[in-house]
N, C-alpha and C positions, 0 to 999 in steps of 0.2 A: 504493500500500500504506500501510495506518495505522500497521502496526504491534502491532495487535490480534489477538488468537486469536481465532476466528469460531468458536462451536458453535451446534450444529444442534441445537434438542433436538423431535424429533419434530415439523419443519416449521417451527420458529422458529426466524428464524437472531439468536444472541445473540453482543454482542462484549465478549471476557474482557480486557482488559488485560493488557501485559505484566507491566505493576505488581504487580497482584493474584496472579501467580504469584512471589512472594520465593523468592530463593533460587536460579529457575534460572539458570542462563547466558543465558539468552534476555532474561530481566528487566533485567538491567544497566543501570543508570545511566536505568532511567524512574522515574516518578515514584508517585505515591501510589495504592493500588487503585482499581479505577472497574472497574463494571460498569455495562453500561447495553445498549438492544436497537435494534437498527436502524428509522429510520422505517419506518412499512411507508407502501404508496402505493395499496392495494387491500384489499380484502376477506379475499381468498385470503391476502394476506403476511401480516395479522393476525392469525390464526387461529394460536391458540397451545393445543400439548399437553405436556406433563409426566411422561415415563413412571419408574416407579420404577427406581433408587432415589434421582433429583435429589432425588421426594416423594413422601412418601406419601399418595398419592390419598387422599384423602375423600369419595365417595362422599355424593353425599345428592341425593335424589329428589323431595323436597316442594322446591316452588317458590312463594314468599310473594309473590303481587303484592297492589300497594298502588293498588285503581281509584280517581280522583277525580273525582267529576261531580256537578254541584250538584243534577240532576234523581236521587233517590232510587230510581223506577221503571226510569230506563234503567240507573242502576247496577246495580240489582238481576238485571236483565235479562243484562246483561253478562256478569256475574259466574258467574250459569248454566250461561253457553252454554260459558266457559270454563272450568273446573270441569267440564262434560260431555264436551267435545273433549278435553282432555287429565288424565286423573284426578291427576295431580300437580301439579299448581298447586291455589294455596287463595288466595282472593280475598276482601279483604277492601275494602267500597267507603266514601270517605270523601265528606260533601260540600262541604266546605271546607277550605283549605289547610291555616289550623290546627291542624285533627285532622288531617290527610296528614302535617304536618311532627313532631307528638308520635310518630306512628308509626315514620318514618325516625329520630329520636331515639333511638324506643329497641332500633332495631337488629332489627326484625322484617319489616326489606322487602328482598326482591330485586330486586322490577322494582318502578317505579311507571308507571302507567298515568295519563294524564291526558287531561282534555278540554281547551278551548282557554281558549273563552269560561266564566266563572265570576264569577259578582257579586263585586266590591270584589278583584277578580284576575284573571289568566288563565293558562293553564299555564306561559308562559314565564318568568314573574316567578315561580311555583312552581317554574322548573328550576333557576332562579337561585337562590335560597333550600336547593335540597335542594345543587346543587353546593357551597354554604360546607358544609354538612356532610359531605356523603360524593362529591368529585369523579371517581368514577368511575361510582355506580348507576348501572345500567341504567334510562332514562329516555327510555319512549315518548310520544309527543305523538299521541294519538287523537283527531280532531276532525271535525266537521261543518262545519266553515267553513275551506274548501282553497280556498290560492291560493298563487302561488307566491313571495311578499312571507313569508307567513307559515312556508313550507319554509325557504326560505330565512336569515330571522330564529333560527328553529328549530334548522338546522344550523350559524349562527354560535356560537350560544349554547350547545353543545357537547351536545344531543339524542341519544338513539342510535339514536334510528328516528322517522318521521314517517310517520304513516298516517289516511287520510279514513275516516269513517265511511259505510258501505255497507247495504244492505238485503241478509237475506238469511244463511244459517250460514256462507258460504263469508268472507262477512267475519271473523267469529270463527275461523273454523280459521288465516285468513292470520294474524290478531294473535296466536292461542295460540302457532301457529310462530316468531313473531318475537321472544316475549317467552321462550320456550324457548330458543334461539339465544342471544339477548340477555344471558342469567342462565348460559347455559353457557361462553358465550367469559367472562363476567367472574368464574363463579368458576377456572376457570384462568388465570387472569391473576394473581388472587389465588396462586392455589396458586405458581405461575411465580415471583413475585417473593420469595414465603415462600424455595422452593427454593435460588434464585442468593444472597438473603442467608445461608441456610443454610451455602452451598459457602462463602460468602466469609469466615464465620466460623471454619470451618473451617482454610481455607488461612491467617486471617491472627494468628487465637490458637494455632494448631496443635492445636486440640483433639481432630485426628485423623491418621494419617499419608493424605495425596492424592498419584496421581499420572496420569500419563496416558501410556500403551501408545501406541505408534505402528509399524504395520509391525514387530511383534513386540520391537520395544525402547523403553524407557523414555524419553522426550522431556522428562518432567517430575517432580520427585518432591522435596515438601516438605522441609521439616528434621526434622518428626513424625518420617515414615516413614523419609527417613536416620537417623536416630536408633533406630527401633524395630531398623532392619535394621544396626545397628553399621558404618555406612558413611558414608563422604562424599556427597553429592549428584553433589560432580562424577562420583565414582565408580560411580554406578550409572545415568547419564546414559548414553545411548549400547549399554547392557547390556541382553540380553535379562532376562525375568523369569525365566527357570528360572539364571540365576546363584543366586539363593536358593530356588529351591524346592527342599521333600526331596523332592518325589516329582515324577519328571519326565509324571505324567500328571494331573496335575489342574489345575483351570482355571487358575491364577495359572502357569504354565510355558507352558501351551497358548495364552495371550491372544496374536493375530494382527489384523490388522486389521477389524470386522464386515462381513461381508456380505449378501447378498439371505438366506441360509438361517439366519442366527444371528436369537435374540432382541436387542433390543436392551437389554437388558439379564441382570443377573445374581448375585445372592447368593449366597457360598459360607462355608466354613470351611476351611484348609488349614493347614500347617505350614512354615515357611521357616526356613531356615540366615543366622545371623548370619555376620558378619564373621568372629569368633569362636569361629565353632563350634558356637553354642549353638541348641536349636531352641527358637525359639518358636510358638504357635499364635497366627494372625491371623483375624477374621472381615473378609470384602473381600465389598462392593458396587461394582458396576459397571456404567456404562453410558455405553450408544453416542455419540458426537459427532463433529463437525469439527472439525479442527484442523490449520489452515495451509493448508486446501484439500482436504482427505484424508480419510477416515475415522479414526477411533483410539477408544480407551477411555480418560476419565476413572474410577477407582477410590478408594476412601474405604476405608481399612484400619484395623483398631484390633486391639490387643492383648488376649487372651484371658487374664483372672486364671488363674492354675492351680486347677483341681477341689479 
């Protein structure tokens, strides 16, 4: 055991530190936040999704590849067939690195496509070049001269796919697929890492109350949210959530642990009883994870100004 809270967010498994959660009982005497996500060893463990409300999806459908190949005709050719196979990619073909690298500059490329062999260059020395700029693009290595010296080289150099050029549209459909994949795991990776800095800001300026529902009781609950609910932390540790709700039927009373029939997630508005007495109105997002081994709900709560 590390010692880290393990969440699951929709097939990635991420590990929270006890750190990063200040405040609980759990946290004691570790050390400074860290978030960070488990190697993966496979395909399958990489594959990262983001359901709301860690983030708010973004959505976007046009797929900007950047083709490079010094032959102007096969670029043009290329560019076609992909464009034709999948109407959301927009292909823009360059023939030398130069123009390829203005483009990644200024921020208009999702995937870059590349040939191998290219005068005074060749892709690899290209992959190297767009890596100091943007070490994660998506960067296909498309080429007519396969061997397995050059795969090889290919996937030292940190490549996201390497594919031989082929005769024929079924070659084009494999690359449109590959570079679709390719642009979709990286923009949620994107979105992923937005999200967990998100929470982390969250839990570590308190700029909202966070906690986490476990088997119907609270395991985890910032200073925010002790604060908004005129409680101690220690004090609502251990407590179900309908200790503060006024209404014993709405979701912030009802939160249990998820299973196969819930969403995994959930935006509401409801009203809770302070320490105090006082009602205030909270708006609570929520959604599903692991924690400790188990299912549970992390929750992001904030106080609603009076009308």
């Amino acid at each position: 055991m590390t010692g880290d809270q393990v969440l699951h967010i929709d097939g990635e498994t991420v590990r929270l530190s006890r750190g990063l959660l200040r405040g609980s009982p759990r946290a004691a005497g570790h050390s400074a936040p860290l978030l960070r996500t488990e190697s993966a060893d496979s395909a399958a463990d990489s594959r990262i999704e983001v359901p709301v409300p860690l983030a708010k999806l973004r959505e976007e459908r046009t797929i900007r590849v950047l083709h490079v190949d010094d032959d102007p005709d096969l670029g043009e050719m290329v560019g076609m067939f992909l464009e034709r196979i999948d109407e959301d990619l927009t292909v823009v073909t360059e023939t030398s690195a130069v123009a390829a690298l203005e483009h990644v500059r200024e921020g208009d490329v999702d995937c870059v496509v590349s040939d191998y062999q290219m005068p005074n260059t060749d892709g690899l020395e290209l992959l190297e070049l767009v890596r100091d700029q943007h070490p994660d693009l998506p960067f296909i290595l498309f080429t007519g001269k396969g061997s397995e010296e050059i795969a090889s080289e290919a996937i030292a150099a940190g490549v996201t796919d390497y594919m031989q050029k082929g005769t024929g549209t079924d070659t084009y459909e494999v690359l449109a697929n590959r570079v679709r994949n390719a642009v979709e795991q990286y923009r949620t990776e994107q979105q992923f890492w937005s999200a967990l800095s998100w929470y982390q800001r969250l839990v570590e300026q308190e700029l909202a109350g966070v906690c986490i529902v476990q088997a119907g009781e609270f395991v985890y609950v910032n200073q925010r949210l002790a604060d908004i609910l005129g409680y101690g932390q220690d004090e609502l540790v251990g407590q179900p959530p309908s200790v503060v709700a006024a209404d014993r039927a709405d979701s912030l009373a009802m939160l249990q642990a998820p299973d196969d029939d819930q969403a995994d997630s959930f935006e509401t508005e409801c009203t809770v009883v302070r320490a105090d007495g006082e009602s205030v109105s909270i708006e609570v997002s929520g959604g599903a994870i692991e924690y400790d081994g188990d299912p549970a709900w992390i929750c992001v709560a904030r106080e609603l100004e009076d009308a």
